[in-house]
C-alpha positions in Angstrom: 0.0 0.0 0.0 1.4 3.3 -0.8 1.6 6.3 1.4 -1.2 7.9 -0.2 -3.0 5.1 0.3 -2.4 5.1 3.8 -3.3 7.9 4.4 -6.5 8.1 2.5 -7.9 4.8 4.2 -7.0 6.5 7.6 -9.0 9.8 7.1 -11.7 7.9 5.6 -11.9 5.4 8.6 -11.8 9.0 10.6 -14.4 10.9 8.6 -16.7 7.5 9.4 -16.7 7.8 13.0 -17.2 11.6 12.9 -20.4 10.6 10.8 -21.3 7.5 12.9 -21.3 9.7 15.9 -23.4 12.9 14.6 -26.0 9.8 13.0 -26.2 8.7 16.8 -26.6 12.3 18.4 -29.6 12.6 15.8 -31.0 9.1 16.3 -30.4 7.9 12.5 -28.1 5.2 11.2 -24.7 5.7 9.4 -25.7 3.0 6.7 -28.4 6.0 5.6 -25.7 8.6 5.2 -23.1 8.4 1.9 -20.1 9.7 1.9 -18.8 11.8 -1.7 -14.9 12.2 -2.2 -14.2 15.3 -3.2 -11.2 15.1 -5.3 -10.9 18.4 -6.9 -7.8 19.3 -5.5 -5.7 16.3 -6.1 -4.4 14.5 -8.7 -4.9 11.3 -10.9 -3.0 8.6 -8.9 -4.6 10.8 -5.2 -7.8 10.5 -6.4 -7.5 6.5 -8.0 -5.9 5.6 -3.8 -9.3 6.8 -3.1 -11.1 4.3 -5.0 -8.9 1.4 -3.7 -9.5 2.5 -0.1 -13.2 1.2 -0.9 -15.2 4.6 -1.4 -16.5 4.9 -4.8 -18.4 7.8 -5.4 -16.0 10.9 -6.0 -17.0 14.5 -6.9 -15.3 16.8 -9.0 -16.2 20.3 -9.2 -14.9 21.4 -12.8 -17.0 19.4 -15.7 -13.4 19.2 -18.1 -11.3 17.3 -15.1 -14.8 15.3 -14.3 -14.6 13.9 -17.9 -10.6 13.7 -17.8 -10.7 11.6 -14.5 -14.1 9.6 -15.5 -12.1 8.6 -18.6 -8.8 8.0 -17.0 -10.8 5.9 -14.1 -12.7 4.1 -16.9 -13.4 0.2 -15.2 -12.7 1.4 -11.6 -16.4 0.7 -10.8 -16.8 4.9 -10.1 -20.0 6.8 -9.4 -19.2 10.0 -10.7 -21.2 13.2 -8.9 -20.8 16.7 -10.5 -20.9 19.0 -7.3 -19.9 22.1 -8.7 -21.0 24.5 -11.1 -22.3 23.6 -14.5 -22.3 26.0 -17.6 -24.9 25.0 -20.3 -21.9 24.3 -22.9 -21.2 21.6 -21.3 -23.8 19.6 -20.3 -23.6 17.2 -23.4 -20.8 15.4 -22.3 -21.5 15.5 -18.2 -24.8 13.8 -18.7 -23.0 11.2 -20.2 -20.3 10.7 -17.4 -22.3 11.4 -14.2 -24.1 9.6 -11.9 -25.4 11.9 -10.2 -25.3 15.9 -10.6 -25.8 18.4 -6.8 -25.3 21.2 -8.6 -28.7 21.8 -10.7 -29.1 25.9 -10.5 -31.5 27.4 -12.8 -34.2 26.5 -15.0 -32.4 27.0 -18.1 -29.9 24.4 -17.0 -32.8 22.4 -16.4 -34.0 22.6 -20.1 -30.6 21.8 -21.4 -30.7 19.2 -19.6 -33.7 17.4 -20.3 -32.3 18.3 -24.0 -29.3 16.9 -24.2 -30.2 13.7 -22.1 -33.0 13.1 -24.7 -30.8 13.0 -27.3 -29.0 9.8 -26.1 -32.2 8.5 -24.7 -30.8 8.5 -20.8 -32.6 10.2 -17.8 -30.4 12.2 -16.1 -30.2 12.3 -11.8 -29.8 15.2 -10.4 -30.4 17.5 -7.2 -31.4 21.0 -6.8 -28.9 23.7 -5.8 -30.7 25.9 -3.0 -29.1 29.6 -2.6 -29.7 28.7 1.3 -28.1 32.0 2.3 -29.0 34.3 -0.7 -26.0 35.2 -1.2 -26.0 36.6 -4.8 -22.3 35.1 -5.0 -23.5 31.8 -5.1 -25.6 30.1 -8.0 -29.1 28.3 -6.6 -32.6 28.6 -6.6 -33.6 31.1 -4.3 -36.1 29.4 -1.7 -39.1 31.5 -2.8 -38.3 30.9 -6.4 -38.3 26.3 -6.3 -42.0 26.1 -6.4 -42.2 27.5 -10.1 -39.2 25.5 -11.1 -41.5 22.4 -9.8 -43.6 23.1 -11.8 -41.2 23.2 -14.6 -39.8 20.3 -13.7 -43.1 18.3 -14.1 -42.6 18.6 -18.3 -39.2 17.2 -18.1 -39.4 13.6 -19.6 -35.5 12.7 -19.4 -34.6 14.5 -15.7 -35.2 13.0 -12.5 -35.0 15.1 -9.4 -33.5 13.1 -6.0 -33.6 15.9 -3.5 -31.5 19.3 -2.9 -28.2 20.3 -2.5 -26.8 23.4 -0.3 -23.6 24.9 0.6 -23.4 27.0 4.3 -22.6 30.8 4.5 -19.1 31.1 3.9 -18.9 33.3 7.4 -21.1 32.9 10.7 -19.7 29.2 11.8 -20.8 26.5 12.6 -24.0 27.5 14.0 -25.2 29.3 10.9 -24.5 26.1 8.8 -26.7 24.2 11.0 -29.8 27.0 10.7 -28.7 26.6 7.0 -29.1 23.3 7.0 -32.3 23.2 8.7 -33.7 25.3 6.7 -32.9 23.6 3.0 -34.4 20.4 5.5 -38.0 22.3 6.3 -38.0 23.6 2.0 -38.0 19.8 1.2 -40.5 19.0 3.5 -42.9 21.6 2.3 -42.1 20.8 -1.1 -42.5 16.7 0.0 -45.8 17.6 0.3 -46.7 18.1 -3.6 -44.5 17.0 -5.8 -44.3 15.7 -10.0 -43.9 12.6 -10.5 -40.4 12.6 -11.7 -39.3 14.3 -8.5 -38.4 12.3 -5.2 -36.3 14.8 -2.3 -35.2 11.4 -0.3 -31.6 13.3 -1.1 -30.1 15.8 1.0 -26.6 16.5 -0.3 -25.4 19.1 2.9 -22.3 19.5 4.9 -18.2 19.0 3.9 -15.2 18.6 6.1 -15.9 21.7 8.7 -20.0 21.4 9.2 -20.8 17.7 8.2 -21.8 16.8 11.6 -23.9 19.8 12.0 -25.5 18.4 7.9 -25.7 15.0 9.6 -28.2 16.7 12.3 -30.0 18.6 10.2 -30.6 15.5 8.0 -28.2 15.3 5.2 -28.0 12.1 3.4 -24.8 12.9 1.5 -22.1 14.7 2.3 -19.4 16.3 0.1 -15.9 15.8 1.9 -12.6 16.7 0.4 -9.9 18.9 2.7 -10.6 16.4 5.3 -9.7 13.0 3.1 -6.2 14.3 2.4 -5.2 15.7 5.4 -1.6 14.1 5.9 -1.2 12.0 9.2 
């Protein structure tokens, strides 16, 4: 085993515990909560040590190195998850590479999608991006604005919708994160209460390295961990 590997199998046997334990503190099992790799900042041979530590499903945040790994990583039994920001350009060849894309912002994205993912007759997974914080910085639908993009959403024949995906205020700590994260929890459970037929919200992508316990608490089912993975022993 090399030292990468080492290290990676240690931090992910770490980041387990730390979710194991916020799972107990909120009375929910670990086996309900998946852990995404976030391998943006490393390279190639980094991010294949994560695969053979055992975790599988890695997110990238740049489409271009998303299709470069997914390529490079072809046979390595990978579930790809987009978790960053996605121009329309290039949803062709993400739809074809991804299992699973967080990072779903606008309803023009939306349409592309549906488009693109007709053409090579594939429904496409994906989450909704909430702007939890309304910070105009960040992309998302704004809370007030999801209910007309549900309705939207209802005329897509090749998108299905698994839940929502936030990122906390970049300031205000760990205590704003979990309000944060509470409230994307209490949107989904409004919106639980009508919703199309191609939409389930079972998904709540929250939390990474610094807040996922507080994520964990507040019900997050995925959480997006990268810093944390590499941190040398």
């Amino acid at each position: 085993m090399t030292e990468d590997q080492q290290t990676i199998t240690h931090n992910i046997a770490r980041i387990r515990e730390r979710m194991a334990e916020a799972a107990h503190r909120a009375g929910r099992s670990p086996e309900n909560i998946s852990l995404i790799a976030v391998t943006k900042y490393v390279d190639i041979a980094q991010t294949r040590s994560v695969a053979l530590a055992g975790l599988r499903d890695l997110g990238e945040s740049r489409p271009q190195m998303l299709w470069e790994k997914s390529t490079m990583l072809e046979g390595e039994s990978i579930r790809w998850h987009l978790v960053g920001h996605l121009q329309r350009n290039k949803v062709a060849r993400t739809v074809a590479s991804t299992h699973l894309i967080h990072s779903v912002d606008s309803v023009r994205l939306l349409k592309e999608i549906n488009r693109e993912s007709k053409k090579i007759q594939r429904v496409t997974d994906i989450l909704l991006e909430i702007n939890v914080s309304n910070d105009k910085e960040k992309h998302g639908f704004l809370p007030a604005m999801i209910g007309e993009a549900m309705d939207f959403i209802s005329q897509l024949s090749h998108v299905r919708v698994h839940g929502l995906m936030a990122m906390a205020s970049r300031e205000g700590g760990r205590k704003v994160a979990q309000q944060e994260f509470a409230a994307v929890r209490n949107l989904r459970d409004r919106l639980s209460e009508d919703q199309p037929e191609n939409v389930s919200l079972d998904e709540l992508s929250l939390g990474m390295s610094g807040d996922m316990e507080e994520a964990i608490l507040e019900g997050a089912t995925m959480v997006r961990i990268g810093r944390a993975l590499f941190e040398k022993l």
